[in-house]
C-alpha positions in Angstrom: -16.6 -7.0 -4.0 -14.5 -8.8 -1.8 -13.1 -12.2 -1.5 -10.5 -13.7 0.4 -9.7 -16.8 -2.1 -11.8 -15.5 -5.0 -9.0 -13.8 -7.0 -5.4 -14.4 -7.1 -3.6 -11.3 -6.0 -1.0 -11.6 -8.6 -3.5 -11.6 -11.3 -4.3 -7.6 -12.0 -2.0 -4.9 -13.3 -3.0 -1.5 -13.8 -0.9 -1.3 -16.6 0.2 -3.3 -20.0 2.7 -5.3 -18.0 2.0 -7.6 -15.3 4.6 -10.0 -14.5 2.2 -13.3 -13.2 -1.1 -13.2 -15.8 -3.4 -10.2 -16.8 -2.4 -6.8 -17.4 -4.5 -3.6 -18.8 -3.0 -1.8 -22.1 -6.1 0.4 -22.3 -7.5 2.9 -19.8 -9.1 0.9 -17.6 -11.5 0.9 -14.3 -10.7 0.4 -10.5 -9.8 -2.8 -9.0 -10.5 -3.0 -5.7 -9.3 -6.8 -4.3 -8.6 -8.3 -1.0 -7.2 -11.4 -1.1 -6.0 -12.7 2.6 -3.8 -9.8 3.6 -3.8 -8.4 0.6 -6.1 -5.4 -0.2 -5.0 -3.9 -3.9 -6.6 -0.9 -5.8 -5.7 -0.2 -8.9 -6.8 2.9 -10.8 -6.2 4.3 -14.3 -7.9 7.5 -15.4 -8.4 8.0 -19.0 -7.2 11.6 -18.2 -4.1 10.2 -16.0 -2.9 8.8 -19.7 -3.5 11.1 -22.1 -1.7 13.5 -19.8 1.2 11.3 -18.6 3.9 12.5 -20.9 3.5 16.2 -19.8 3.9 14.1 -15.8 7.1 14.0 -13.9 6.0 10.9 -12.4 6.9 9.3 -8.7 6.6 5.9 -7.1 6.5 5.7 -3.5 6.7 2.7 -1.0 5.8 4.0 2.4 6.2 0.8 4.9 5.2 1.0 8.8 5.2 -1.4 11.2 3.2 -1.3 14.4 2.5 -3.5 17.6 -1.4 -4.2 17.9 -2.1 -4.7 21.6 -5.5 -4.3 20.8 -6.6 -5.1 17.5 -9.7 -3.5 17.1 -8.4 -0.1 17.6 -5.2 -0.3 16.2 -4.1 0.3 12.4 -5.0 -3.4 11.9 -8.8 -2.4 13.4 -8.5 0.9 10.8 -7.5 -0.9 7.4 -10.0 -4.0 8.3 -12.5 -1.1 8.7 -11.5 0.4 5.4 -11.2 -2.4 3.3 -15.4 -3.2 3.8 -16.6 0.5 4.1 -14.3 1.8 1.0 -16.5 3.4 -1.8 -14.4 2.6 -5.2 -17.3 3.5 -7.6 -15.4 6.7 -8.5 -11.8 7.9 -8.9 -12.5 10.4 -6.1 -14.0 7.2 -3.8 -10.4 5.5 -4.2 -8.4 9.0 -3.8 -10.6 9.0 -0.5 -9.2 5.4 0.3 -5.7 6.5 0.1 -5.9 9.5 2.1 -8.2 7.3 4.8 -5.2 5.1 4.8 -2.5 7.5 5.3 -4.7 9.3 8.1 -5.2 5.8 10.0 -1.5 6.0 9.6 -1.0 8.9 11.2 -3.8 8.5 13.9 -2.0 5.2 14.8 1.7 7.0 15.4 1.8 5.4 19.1 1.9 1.6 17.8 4.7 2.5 15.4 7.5 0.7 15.9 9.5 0.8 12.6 9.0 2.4 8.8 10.9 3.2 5.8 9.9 5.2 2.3 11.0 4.6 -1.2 10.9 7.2 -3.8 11.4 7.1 -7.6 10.9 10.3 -9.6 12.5 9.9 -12.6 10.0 10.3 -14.8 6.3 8.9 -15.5 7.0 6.6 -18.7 10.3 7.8 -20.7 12.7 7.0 -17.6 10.7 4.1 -16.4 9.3 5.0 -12.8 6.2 2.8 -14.0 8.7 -0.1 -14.0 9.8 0.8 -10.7 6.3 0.8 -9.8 5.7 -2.7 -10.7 9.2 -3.9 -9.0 8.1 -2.4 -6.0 4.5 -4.3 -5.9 5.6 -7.5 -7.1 8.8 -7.2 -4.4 5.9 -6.2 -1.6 3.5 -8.9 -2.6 6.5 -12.0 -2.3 7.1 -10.4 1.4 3.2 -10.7 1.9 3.0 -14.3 0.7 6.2 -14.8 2.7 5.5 -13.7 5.6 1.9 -15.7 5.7 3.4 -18.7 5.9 5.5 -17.9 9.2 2.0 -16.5 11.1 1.5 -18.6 14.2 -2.7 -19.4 14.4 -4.2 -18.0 17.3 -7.9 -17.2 19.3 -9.2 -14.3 17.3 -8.5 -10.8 18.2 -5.2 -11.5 20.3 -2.4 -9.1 20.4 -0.2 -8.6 17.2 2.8 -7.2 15.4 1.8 -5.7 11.7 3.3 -4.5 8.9 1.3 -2.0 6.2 2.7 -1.3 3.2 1.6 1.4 0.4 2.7 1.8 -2.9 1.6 4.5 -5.1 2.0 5.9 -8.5 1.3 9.5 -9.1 1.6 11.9 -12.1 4.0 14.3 -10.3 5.3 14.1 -6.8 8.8 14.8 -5.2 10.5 12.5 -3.3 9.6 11.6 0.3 11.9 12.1 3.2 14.1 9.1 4.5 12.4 7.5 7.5 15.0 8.2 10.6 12.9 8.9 13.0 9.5 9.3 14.0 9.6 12.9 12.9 10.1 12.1 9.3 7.9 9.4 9.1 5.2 11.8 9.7 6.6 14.4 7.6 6.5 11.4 4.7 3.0 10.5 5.1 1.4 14.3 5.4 3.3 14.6 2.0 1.6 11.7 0.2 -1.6 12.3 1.5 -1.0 15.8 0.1 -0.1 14.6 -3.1 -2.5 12.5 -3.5 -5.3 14.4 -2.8 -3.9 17.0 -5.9 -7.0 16.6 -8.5 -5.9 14.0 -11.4 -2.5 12.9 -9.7 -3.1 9.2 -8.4 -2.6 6.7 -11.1 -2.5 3.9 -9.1 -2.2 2.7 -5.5 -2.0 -1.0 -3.4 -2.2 -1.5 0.3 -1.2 -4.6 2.0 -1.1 -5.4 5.6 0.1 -8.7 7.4 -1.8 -10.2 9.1 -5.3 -10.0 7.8 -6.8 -12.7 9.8 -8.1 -12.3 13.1 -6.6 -15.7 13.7 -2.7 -15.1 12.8 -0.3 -13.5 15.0 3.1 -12.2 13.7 6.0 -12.0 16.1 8.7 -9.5 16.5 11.3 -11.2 15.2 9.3 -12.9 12.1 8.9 -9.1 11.3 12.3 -8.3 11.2 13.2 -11.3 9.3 10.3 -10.7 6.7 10.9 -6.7 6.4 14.7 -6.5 6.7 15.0 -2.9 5.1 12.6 -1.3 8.1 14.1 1.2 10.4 13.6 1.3 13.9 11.9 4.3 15.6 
């Protein structure tokens, strides 16, 4: 199910637009995909569509970055963990994957070092948040592919600065608080693992975390440079 260099990560859409190949007009299944320090899922419930116009509709970004003095049991150590272990055989297997993410999150609050959250709740598909959706990702995924290229190669396992990104679509949602402090950033993630774990209300979801390899290290000021828009804690 996984393969570093088997897909592109720019391949896949979730919905009838994708901006660099394939995209899904129909209801289609999960896409679970790691590709380097990408790890996507995409989701699309037959009942997700046939409900959406009756859905107020919100796209989140929720962004933290964390310093990983030891990798194995830091957020890094968490999403590695997640990414081989998730069970994606069922809507309720990727819900599960979400809220997993958001709890390692949580669980990981003394590495964080900086955050921010993006909201759009305008409306599901007749004021365009699915759009915004798609912006978001493909904005996300350039940072990733960015960012890969100023990693400095290293002995497996050695201390690291990270960034973890997720984007979600859901079918109703309210907007997340702004990230100030360390306060709201926890207020932000209880409130997307809450919504997420409504029955029905994912639609679709993409985690990405840099780095992915053992190998790379990310310094403090590459972060900064790569993530300008996070907000120290």
């Amino acid at each position: 199910m996984f393969s570093p260099f088997g897909f592109s990560p720019f391949g896949f859409s979730p919905f009838g637009f994708s901006p660099f190949g394939f995209g899904f007009g129909l209801p289609a299944p999960f896409l679970l995909l790691a590709v380097g320090g990408l790890a996507l899922t995409s989701f699309r419930s037959s009942r997700g569509i046939e409900q959406a116009d009756e859905a107020a509709g919100a796209a989140y970004c929720l962004q933290v970055a964390c310093y990983c003095g030891d990798r194995q049991n830091s957020l890094y150590g968490k999403l590695q963990s997640l990414a081989r272990t998730a069970d994606t055989s069922s809507y309720e297997g990727l819900q599960q994957l979400v809220s997993d993410t958001c709890l390692a999150t949580l669980r990981s609050s003394k590495d964080w070092l900086a955050a921010r959250t993006t909201s759009e709740t305008k409306g599901l598909f007749s004021n365009d948040v699915e759009s915004q959706y798609n912006r978001i990702v493909v904005k996300e995924r350039s940072k990733w592919e960015s960012e890969q290229k100023s990693l400095t190669r290293t002995s497996a396992g050695e201390a690291t600065y990270m960034v973890a990104t997720l984007v979600v679509l859901l079918r109703n949602g309210s907007e997340l608080p702004e990230v100030t402090g360390v306060n709201e950033l926890r207020e932000a993630i209880s409130q997307l693992a809450a919504d997420v774990s409504i029955e029905d209300n994912l639609i679709a979801a993409e985690v990405l975390w840099t780095p992915e390899d053992p190998n790379d290290v990310m310094d403090r000021d590459d972060m900064f440079l790569n993530f300008p828009e996070l907000v120290t804690l």
